[in-house]
C-alpha positions in Angstrom: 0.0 0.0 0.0 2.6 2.5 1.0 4.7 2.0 -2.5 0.8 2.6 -4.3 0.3 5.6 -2.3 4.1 6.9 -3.3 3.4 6.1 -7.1 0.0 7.5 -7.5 1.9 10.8 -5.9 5.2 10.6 -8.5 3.4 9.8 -11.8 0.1 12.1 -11.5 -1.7 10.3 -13.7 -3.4 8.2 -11.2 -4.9 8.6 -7.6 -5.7 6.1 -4.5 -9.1 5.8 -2.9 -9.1 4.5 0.8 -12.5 2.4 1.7 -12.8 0.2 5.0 -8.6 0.9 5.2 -7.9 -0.7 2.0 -6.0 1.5 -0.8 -7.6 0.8 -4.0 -5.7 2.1 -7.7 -8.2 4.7 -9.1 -7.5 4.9 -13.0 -8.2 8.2 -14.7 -8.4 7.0 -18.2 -9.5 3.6 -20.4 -7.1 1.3 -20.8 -5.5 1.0 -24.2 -6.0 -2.8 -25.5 -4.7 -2.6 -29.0 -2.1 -1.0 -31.0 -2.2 1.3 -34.7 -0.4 0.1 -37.8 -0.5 1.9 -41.2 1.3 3.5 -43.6 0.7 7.0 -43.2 3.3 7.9 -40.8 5.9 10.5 -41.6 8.9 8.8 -40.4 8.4 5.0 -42.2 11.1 6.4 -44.9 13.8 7.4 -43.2 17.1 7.1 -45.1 20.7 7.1 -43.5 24.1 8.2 -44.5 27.4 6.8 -43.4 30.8 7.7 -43.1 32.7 4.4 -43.5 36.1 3.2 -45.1 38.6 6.3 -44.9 35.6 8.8 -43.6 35.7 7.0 -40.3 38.1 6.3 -37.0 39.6 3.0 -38.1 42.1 0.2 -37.0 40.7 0.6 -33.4 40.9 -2.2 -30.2 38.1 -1.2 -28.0 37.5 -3.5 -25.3 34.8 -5.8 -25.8 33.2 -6.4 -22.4 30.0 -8.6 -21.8 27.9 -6.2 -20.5 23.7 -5.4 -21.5 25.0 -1.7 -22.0 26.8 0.1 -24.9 30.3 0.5 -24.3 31.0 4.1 -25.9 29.2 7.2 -25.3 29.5 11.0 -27.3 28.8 14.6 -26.6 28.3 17.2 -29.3 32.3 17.2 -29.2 33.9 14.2 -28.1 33.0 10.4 -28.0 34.8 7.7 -25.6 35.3 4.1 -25.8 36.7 1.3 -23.5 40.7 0.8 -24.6 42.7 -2.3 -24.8 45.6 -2.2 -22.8 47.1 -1.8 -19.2 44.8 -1.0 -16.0 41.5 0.8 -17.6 42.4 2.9 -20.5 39.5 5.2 -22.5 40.1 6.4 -26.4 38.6 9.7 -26.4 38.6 11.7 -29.7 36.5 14.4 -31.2 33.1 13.7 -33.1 34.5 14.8 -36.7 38.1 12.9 -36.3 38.9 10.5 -39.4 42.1 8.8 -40.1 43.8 5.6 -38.7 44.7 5.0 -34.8 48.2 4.5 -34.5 48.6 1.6 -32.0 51.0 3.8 -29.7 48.3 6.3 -29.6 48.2 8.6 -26.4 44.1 10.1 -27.0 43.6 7.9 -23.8 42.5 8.5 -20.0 44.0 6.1 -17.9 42.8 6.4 -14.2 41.6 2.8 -12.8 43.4 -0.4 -12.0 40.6 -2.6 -14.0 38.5 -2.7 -17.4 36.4 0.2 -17.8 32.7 -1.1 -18.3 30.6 2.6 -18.8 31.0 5.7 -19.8 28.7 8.6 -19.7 29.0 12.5 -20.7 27.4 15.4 -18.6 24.3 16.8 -20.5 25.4 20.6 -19.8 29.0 20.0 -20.1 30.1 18.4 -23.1 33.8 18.1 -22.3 32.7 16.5 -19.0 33.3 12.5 -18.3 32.3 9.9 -16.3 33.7 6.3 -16.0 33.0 3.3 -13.9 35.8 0.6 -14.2 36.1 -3.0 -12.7 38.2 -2.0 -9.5 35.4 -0.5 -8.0 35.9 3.4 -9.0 34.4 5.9 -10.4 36.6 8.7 -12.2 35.0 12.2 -13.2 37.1 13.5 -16.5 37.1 17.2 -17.6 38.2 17.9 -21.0 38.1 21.7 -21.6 42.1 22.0 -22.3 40.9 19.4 -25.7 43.9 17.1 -25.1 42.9 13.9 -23.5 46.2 14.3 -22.1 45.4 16.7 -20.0 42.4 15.8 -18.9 41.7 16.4 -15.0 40.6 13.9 -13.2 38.2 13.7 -10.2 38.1 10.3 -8.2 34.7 9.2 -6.5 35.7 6.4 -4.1 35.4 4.9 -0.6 31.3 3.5 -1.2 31.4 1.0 -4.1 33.2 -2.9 -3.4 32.4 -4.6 -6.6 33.0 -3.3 -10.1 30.8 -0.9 -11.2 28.9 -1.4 -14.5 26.7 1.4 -15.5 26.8 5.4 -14.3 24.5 7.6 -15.8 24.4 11.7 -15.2 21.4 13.0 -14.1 19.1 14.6 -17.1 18.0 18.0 -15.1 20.5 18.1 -12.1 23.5 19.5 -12.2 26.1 17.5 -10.7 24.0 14.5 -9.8 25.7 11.0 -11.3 24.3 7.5 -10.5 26.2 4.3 -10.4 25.3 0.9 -10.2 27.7 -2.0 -9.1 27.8 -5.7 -9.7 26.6 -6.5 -6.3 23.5 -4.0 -6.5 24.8 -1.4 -4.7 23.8 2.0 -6.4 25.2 5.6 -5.4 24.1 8.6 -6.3 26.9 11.4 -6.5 27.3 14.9 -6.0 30.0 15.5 -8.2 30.4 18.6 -7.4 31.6 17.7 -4.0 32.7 14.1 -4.6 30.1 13.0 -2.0 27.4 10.1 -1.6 24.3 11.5 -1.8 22.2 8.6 -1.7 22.8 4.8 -1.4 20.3 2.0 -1.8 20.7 -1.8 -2.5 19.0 -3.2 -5.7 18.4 -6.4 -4.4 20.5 -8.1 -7.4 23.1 -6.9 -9.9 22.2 -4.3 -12.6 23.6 -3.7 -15.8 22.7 -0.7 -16.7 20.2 2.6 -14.8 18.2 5.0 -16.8 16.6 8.5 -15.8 13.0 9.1 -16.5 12.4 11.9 -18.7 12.5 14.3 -15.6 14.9 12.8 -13.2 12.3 12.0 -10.5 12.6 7.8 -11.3 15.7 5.7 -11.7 15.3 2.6 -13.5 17.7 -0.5 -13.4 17.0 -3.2 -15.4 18.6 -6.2 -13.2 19.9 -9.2 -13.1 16.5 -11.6 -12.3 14.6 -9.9 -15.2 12.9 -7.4 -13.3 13.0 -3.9 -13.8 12.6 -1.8 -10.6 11.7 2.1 -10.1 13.9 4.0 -7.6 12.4 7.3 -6.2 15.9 8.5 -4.5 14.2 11.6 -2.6 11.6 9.1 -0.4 11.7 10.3 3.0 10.5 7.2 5.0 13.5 5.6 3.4 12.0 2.7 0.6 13.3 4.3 -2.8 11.4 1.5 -4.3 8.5 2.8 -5.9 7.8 -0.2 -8.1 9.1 -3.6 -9.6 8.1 -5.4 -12.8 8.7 -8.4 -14.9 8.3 -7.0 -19.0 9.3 -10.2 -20.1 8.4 -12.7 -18.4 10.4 -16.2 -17.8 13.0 -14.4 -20.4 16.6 -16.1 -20.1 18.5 -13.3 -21.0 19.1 -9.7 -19.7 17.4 -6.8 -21.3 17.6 -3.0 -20.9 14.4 -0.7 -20.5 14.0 3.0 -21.6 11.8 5.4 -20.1 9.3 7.4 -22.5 6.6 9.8 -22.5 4.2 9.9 -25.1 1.3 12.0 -25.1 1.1 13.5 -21.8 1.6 9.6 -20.3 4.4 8.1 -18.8 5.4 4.8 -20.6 8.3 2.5 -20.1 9.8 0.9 -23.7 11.9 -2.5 -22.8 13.5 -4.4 -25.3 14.6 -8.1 -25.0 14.4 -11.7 -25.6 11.1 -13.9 -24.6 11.6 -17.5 -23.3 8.2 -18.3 -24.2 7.9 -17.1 -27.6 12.0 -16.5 -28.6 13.5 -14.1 -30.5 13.1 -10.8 -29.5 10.7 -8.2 -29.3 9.7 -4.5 -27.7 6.7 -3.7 -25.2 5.5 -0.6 -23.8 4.5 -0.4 -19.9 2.5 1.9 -17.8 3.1 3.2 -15.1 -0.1 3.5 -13.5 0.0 -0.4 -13.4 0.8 -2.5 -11.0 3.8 -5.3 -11.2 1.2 -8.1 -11.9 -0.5 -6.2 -15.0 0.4 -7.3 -18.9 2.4 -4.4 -21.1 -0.1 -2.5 -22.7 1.9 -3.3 -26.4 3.6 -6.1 -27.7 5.5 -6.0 -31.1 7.8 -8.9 -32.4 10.8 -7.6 -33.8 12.7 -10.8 -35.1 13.9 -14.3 -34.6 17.1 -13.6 -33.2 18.5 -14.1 -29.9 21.6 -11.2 -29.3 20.8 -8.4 -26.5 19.4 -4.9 -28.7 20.1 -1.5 -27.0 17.4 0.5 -27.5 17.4 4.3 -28.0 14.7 6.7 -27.0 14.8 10.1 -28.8 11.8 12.1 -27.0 12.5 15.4 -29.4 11.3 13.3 -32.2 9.0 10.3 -30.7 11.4 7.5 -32.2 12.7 4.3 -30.4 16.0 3.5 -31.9 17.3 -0.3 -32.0 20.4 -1.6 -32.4 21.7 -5.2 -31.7 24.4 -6.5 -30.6 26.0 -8.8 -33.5 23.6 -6.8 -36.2 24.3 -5.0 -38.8 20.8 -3.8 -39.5 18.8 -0.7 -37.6 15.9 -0.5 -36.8 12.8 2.2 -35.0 9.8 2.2 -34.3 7.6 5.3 -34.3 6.0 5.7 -30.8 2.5 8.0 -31.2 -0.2 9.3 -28.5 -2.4 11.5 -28.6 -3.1 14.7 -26.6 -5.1 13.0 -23.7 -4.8 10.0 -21.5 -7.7 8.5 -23.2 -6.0 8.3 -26.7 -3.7 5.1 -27.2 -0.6 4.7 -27.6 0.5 3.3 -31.0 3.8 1.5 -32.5 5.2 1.8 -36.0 8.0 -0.4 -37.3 9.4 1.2 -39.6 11.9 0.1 -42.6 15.1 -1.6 -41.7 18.4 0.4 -42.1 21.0 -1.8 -42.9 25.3 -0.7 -43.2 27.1 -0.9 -45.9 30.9 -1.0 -44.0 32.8 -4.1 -44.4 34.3 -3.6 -40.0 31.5 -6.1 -38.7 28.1 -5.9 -37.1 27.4 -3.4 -34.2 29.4 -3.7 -30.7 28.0 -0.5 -29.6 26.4 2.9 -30.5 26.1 6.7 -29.0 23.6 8.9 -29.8 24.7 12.4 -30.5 22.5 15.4 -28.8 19.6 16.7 -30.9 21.4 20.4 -30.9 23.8 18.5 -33.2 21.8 17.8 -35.7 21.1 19.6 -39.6 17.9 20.0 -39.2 18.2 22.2 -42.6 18.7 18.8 -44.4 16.4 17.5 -42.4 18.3 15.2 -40.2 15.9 13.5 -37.3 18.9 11.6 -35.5 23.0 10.7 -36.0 24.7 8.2 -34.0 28.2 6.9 -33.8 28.7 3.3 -34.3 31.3 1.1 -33.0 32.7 -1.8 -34.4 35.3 -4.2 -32.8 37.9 -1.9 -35.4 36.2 1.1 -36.5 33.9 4.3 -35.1 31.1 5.1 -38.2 28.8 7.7 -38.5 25.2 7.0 -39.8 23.0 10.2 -39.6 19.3 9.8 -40.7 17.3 12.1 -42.3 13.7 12.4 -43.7 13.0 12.9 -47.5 11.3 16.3 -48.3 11.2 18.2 -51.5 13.6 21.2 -51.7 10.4 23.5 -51.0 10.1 22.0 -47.9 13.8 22.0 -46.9 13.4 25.7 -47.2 11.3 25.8 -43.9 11.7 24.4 -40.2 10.1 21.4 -40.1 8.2 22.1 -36.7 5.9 18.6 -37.7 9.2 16.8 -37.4 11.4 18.5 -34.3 10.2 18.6 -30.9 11.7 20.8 -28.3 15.1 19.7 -27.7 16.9 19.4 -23.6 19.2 22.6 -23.2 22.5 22.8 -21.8 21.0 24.8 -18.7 20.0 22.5 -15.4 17.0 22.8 -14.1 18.3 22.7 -10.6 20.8 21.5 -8.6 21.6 18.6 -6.3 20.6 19.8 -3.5 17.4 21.6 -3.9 16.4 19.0 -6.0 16.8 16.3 -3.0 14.5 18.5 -0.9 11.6 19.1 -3.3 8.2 18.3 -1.9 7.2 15.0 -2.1 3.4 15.4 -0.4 2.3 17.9 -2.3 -0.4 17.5 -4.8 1.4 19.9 -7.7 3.2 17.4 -9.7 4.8 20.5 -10.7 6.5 20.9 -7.7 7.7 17.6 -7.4 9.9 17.4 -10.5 12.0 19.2 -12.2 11.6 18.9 -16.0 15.1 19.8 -18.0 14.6 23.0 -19.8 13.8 23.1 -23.6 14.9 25.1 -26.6 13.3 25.0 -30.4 16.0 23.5 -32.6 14.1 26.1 -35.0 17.6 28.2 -36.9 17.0 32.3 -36.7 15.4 33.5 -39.5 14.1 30.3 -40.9 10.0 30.4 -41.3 8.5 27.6 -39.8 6.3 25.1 -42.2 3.4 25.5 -39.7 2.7 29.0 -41.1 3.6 28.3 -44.6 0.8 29.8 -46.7 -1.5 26.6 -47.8 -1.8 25.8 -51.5 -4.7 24.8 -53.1 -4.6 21.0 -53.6 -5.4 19.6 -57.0 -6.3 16.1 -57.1 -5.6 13.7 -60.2 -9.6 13.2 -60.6 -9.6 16.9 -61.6 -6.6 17.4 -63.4 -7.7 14.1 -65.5 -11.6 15.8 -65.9 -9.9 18.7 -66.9 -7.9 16.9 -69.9 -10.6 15.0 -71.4 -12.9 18.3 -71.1 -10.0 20.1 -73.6 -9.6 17.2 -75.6 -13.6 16.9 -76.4 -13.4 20.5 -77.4 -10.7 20.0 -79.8 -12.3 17.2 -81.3 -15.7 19.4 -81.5 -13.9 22.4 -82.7 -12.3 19.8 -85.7 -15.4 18.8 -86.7 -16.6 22.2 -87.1 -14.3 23.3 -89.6 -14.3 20.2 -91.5 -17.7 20.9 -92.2 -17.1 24.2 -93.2 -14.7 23.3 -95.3 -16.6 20.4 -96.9 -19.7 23.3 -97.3 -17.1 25.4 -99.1 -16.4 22.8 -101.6 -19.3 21.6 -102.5 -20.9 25.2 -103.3 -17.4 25.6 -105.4 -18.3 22.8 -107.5 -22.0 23.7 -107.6 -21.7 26.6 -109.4 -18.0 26.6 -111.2 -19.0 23.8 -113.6 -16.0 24.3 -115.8 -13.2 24.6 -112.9 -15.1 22.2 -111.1 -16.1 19.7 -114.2 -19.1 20.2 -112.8 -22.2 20.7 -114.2 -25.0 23.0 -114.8 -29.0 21.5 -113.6 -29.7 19.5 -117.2 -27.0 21.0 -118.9 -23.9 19.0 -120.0 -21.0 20.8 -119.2 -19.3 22.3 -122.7 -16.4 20.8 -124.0 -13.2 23.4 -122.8 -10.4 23.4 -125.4 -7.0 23.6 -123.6 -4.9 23.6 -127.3 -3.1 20.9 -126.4 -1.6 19.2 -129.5 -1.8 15.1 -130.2 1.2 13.6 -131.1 0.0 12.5 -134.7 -0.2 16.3 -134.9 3.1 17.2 -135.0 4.4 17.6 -138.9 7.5 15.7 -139.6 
């Protein structure tokens, strides 16, 4: 009852009613119970361009590590992946580098004793890193001197005993970095101080934590298939707020995104069915209880590797990428503008690479103020190989007319580089009071929109003309030619027969009962001619 009572006051979107002492879920909206398909949806076509062969970072040796998460991670500016070699090295290199890696190559950070497993960038500082390495550390890197070898580092020890596998920066908070290790321990930092903030026990290992869309859930996906919700400001103490199985009796791991769609909060998980194999995505709400069914179900295919799913809430689209693939895939997610509208998934078509380095180890997402939106480009990602690091950006096809405007149908409002708070104040926010507003703090938005480009929405509407018409129109000219042609042939076939009527000896015509006379031309006949 308590953890009811705590979610109905985090997610807003549903209530508790208290009868004879027993808390009851009070549901604001219908239920969805199906799931839209068609082929009107604006992102179906999307078409990607990569950067492969000499347009890429090549002859690589990240270190491949068996881990549910992606190894590498980007900013607008840099990317970082795992590095073979001694104690926990990192390759970090700028976004836009090309060219070969020389195997003596000093673009590292080297600061722990073990393999690094995760690595995450700071959302409002793009030349700020954090790694989590096998001996149990967690390193804070800052980049602003734009040599990796002078990069400062900050050490966050003393908490963690077991190699820690996933950190993951806070999406509104400044200084606020979550860690998970591989005995379920999870901190959360204040990096601005290097102190522990938080602590809580998962139960079981995690592989990987994820923010909701405003920072006030943490989700880990761990080790026993379940997915549990951590509210890290709870004041009797339980950060649990809730616990689910989205696959159930699933062998393997899988890694959930949060998303919300249409004014409702929904959880996307990707992974691998026992009962049914291969793999496949469903959507969860949050209003439901642990015992519920997802709301969605869509099979993706008949293979068996872990994906890494992607959730880009500017544009609506769920990215997947699989381990040992070398295809991409999304899926449009689409509410409406109320509760009571359901939630519907697209699949749309498949990308698949042309590069001859392999099938996917890993990918990064680069920030949505990264992107050309003049060429219409809806997301770009960096993809890692076990030699190379491609780019494949993907944009929508529009006319040039189009292109001219800002696509406002296409770009949402994208996360600034501002916090919404910091670490502190956000730990003390109210957590009894009714205002949901009060109780999170949403990251702050810009338009993606260029200055001085129009928008599309206020484009000045043309007339349409549908085929029907222009096809009426066409056979409507064409029967007036043809009338208009018979007209003057029979005109002309009037002319001529009054011509011959009455110019019998032009015409060899004839007079009425008169025999037309005999015209003498002088021509001479041969027999004529005297010799």
């Amino acid at each position: 009852p308590k953890k009811r009572k705590r979610m109905a006051s985090l997610l807003g979107s549903s209530g508790a009613s208290e009868e004879d002492g027993v808390v009851r879920p009070v549901s604001l909206s219908p239920r969805p119970t199906s799931f839209r398909s068609g082929v009107a949806h604006k992102f179906k076509f999307l078409t990607g361009q990569e950067k492969i062969n000499h347009d890429c970072v090549y002859n690589l040796r990240p270190k491949i590590l068996t881990s549910d998460t992606s190894p590498m991670a980007c900013s607008e500016t840099w990317f970082a992946v795992p590095y073979e070699g001694g104690g926990g090295p990192v390759f970090v290199s700028k976004v836009d580098a090309c060219g070969k890696v020389e195997p003596t190559t000093e673009a590292v950070v080297n600061g722990h004793k073990g393999p690094v497993y995760s690595v995450d960038f700071s959302p409002f500082h793009h030349d700020v890193l954090a790694t989590g390495g096998d001996d149990a550390k967690v390193n804070v890197w800052n980049l602003k001197t734009g040599d990796p070898q002078d990069a400062t580092q900050q050490l966050l020890e003393g908490t963690h005993t077991h190699g820690v596998r996933d950190v993951a920066f806070h999406p509104s908070v400044a200084s606020a970095l979550a860690s998970t290790a591989a005995d379920g321990d999870a901190i959360l930092w204040n990096v601005e101080t290097s102190q522990v903030a938080r602590k809580w026990k998962l139960g079981v290992g995690s592989s990987c934590l994820d923010w909701s869309y405003d920072g006030s859930l943490l989700l880990a996906s761990c080790r026993d298939r379940k997915l549990r919700a951590y509210d890290l400001r709870a004041s009797n103490g339980d950060a649990l707020a809730f616990e689910i199985e989205p696959h159930p009796g699933s062998s393997k791991s899988f890694r959930a995104k949060s998303a919300f769609v249409g004014g409702i909060n929904y959880i996307v998980s990707a992974g691998n069915p026992a009962r049914k194999g291969g793999r496949e995505v469903v959507a969860l709400d949050l209003r439901s209880s642990a015992k519920e069914a997802p709301l969605l179900s869509k099979a993706v295919d008949s293979q068996n590797g872990a994906m890494l799913p992607h959730f880009d809430d500017t544009t609506g689209i769920l990215w997947l990428w699989g381990r040992g693939d070398t295809t991409v895939r999304h899926i449009e997610l689409k509410g409406g503008d109320d509760d009571s509208t359901m939630l519907s998934m697209t699949l749309g078509h498949e990308f698949r690479t042309g590069s001859a380095a392999g099938p996917h180890v890993g990918f990064a997402a680069m920030p949505a103020r990264a992107l050309d939106v003049a060429n219409l480009q809806v997301a770009k990602f960096l993809r890692l190989t076990s030699t190379t690091v491609e780019s494949v950006a993907f944009t929508l096809p529009r006319t040039p007319e189009l292109k001219a405007y800002f696509n406002d149908d296409v770009y949402g409002d994208a996360r600034t580089r501002e916090p919404a708070t910091d670490l502190t104040k956000w730990l003390l926010l109210s957590q009894g009071d009714d205002d949901q507003k009060k109780k999170s703090a949403p990251p702050k938005l810009t338009s993606l929109r260029p200055e001085g480009m129009p928008l599309l929405s206020e484009k000045e509407v043309e007339a349409v003309v549908l085929n029907t018409q222009i096809v009426k129109e066409k056979l409507k000219v064409e029967k007036q030619q043809k009338q208009d042609d018979t007209k003057t042939y029979e005109r002309l076939t009037a002319l001529a027969n009054q011509y011959e009527k009455y110019q019998p000896n032009h015409s060899l015509g004839a007079k009425k009962g008169v025999d037309a006379a005999v015209i003498d031309g002088g021509e001479v006949d041969d027999d004529e001619w005297d010799d």
